[in-house]
DOVODO-135849 format. One record per residue (C-alpha): residue number from 1; x, z, y; residue in three letters; chain. Coordinates in Angstrom, 3 decimals. Layout:
(NUM; (X; Z; Y); "ALA"; "A");
...
REM end
This chain:
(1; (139.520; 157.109; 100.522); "UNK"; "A");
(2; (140.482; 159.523; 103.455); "UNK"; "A");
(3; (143.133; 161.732; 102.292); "UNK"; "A");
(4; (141.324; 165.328; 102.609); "UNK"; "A");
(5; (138.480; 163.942; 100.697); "UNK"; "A");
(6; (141.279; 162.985; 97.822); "UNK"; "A");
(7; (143.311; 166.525; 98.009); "UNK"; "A");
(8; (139.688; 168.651; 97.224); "UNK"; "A");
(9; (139.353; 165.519; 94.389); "UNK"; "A");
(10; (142.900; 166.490; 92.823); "UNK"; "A");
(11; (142.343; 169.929; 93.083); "UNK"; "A");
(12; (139.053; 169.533; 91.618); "UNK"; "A");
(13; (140.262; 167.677; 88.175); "UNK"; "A");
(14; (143.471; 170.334; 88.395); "UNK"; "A");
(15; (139.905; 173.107; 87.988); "UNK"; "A");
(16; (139.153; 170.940; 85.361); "UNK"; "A");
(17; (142.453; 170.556; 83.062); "UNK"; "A");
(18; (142.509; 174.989; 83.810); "UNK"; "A");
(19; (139.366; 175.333; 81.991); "UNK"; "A");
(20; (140.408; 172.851; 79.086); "UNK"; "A");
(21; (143.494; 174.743; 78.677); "UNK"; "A");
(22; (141.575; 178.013; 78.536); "UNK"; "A");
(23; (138.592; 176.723; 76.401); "UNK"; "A");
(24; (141.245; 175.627; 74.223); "UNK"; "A");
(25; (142.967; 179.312; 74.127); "UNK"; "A");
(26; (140.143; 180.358; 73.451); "UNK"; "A");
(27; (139.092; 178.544; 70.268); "UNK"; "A");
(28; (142.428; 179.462; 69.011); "UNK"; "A");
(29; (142.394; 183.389; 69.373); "UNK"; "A");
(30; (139.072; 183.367; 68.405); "UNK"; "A");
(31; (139.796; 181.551; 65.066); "UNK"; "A");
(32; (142.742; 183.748; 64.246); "UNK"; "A");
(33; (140.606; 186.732; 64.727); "UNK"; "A");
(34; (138.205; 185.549; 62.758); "UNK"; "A");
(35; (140.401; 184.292; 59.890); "UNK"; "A");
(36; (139.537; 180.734; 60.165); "UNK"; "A");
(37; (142.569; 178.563; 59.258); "UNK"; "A");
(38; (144.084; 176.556; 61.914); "UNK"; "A");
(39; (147.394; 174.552; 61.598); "UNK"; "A");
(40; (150.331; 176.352; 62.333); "UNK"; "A");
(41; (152.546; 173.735; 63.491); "UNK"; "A");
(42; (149.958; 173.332; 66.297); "UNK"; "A");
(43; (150.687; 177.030; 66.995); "UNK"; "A");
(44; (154.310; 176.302; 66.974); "UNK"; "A");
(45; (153.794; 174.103; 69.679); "UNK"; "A");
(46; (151.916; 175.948; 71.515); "UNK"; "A");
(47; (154.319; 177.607; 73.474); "UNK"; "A");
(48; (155.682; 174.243; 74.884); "UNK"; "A");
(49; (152.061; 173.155; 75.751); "UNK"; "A");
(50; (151.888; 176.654; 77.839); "UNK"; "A");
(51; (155.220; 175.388; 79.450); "UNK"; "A");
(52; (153.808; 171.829; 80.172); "UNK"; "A");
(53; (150.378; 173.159; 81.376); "UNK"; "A");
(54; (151.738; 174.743; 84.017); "UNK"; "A");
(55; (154.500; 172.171; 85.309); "UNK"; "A");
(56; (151.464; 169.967; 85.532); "UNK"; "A");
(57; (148.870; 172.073; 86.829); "UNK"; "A");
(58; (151.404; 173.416; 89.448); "UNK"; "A");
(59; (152.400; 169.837; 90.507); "UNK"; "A");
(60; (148.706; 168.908; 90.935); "UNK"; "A");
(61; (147.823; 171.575; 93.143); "UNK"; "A");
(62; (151.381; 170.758; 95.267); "UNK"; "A");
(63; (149.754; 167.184; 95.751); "UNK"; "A");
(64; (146.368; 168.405; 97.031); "UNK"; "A");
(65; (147.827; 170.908; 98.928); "UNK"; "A");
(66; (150.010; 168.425; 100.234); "UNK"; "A");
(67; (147.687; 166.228; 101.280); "UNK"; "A");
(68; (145.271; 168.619; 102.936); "UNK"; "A");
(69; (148.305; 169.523; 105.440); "UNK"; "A");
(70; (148.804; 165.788; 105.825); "UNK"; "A");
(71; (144.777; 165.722; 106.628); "UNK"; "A");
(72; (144.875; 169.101; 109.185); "UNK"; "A");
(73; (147.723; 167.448; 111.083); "UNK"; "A");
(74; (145.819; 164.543; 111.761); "UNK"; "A");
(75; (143.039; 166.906; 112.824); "UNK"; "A");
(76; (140.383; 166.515; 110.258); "UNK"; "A");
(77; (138.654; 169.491; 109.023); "UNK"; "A");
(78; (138.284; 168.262; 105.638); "UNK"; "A");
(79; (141.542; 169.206; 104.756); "UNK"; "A");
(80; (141.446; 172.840; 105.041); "UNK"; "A");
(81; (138.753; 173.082; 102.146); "UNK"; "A");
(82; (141.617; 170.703; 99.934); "UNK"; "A");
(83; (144.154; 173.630; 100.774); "UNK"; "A");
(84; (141.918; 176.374; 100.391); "UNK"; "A");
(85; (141.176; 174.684; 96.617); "UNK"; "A");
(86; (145.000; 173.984; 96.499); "UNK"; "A");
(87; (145.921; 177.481; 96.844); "UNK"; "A");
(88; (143.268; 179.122; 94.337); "UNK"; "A");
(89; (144.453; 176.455; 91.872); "UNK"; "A");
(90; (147.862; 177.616; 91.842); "UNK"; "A");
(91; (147.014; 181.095; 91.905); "UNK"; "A");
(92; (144.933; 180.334; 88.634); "UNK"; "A");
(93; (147.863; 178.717; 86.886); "UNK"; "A");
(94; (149.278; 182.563; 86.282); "UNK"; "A");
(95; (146.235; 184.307; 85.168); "UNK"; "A");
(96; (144.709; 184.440; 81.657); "UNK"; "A");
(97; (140.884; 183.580; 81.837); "UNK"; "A");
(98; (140.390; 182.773; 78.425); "UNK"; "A");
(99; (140.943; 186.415; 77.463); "UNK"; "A");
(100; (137.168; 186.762; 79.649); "UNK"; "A");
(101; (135.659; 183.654; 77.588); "UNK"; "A");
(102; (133.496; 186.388; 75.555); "UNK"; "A");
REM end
């Protein structure tokens, strides 16, 4: 597998762990506003899941973005869409989208 095509493959699964994340965000402000009861040592830990999502998510998008320069230097146009994807990816990582979920 050609490197470009496996930087916009990364990226794409990094989409993919954002919108768990936020789905998951989600179910959990929604169930508080509701009053449904949810564990609260899950919300304890919630605030080191935020910490881990983003160490992760960041790292994934440095590895596509990473090798989508690796692809553009060896002239392939492939790899431009990888860091294009890269980029929004780690943009996304900072903003809130599960506060638009409704």
């Amino acid at each position: 597998m050609k490197k470009g095509v496996l930087s916009i493959l990364i990226a794409i699964i990094g989409f993919f762990f954002t919108y768990k994340y936020h789905a998951l965000m989600y179910e959990i402000q929604n169930s508080l506003i509701s009053g449904k009861e949810i564990n609260f040592l899950f919300i304890n830990d919630l605030v080191s899941f935020r910490r881990l999502f983003k160490i992760v998510i960041i790292s994934i998008s440095l590895l596509s973005f990473y090798l989508g320069i690796m692809t553009v230097l060896k002239k392939n146009k492939i790899g431009i869409v990888g860091i294009i994807l890269a980029t929004v990816l780690f943009i996304s990582v900072f903003i809130t989208f599960w506060k638009y979920f409704i």
